[in-house]
N, C-alpha and C positions, 0 to 999 in steps of 0.2 A: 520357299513359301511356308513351311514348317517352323521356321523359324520365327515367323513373323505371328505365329500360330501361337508357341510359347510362350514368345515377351509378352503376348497380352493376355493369357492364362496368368501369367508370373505379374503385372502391372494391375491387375482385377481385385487379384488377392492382397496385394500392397495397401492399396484403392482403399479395400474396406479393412483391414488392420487401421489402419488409421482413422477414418471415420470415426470407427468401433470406440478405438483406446486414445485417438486424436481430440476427437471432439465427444465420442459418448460419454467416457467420465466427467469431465465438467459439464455437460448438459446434467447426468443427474446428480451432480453434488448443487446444479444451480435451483433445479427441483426440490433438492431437501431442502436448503434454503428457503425457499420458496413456500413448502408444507409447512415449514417450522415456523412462519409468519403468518401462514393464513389458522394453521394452530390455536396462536397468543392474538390475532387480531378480533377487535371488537366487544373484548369483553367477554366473548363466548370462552369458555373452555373445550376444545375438542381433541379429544387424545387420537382419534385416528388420522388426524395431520401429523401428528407427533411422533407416531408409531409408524407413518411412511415416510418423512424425514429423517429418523434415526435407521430407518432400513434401509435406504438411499441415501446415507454415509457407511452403513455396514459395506455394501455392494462395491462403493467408492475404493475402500479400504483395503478390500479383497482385492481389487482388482491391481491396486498401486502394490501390494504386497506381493500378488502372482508375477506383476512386472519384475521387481527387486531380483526374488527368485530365479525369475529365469537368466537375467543380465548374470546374477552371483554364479549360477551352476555353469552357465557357459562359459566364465571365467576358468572357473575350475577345472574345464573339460568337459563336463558331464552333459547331460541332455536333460529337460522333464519332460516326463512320460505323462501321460493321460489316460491309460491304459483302465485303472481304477474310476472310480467318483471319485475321489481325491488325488492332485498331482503327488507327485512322487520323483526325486531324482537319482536317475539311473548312469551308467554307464554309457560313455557313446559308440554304438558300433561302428 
């Protein structure tokens, strides 16, 4: 019964890993899009569509480059820690 207990502790967190980085990244890189249109439409000028489009490609960015990261270090061997505000790669115990 314990066992049946972990896989779906271990299939939850799966579950939302991907969600998260499956589908959250292109939801908000479809949002910057999105800002960066409603931005330039009509004629208006408004810089705070502009300013959440370019900050929801920053996010994007971050988030494709923490992926890299991690695949790279665990190549390596190593682990990244979180331990910090900022990742860091560490040794693996």
């Amino acid at each position: 019964m314990h066992n049946l207990g972990f896989a779906l502790d271990g299939a939850w967190r799966v579950l939302l890993a991907g969600l998260l980085l499956g589908a959250g990244l292109p939801v908000l890189f479809a949002f910057g899009i999105r800002s960066l249109a409603w931005a330039d439409s009509g004629g208006v000028a408004r810089p705070a569509g502009r300013t959440l489009g370019y900050g929801l490609f920053a996010v994007v960015i971050l988030g494709v480059l923490l992926g890299i990261t991690f695949i790279v270090a665990t190549g390596f061997g190593k682990a990244l820690s979180f331990e910090h505000i900022y990742p860091t790669i560490v040794p693996k115990h």
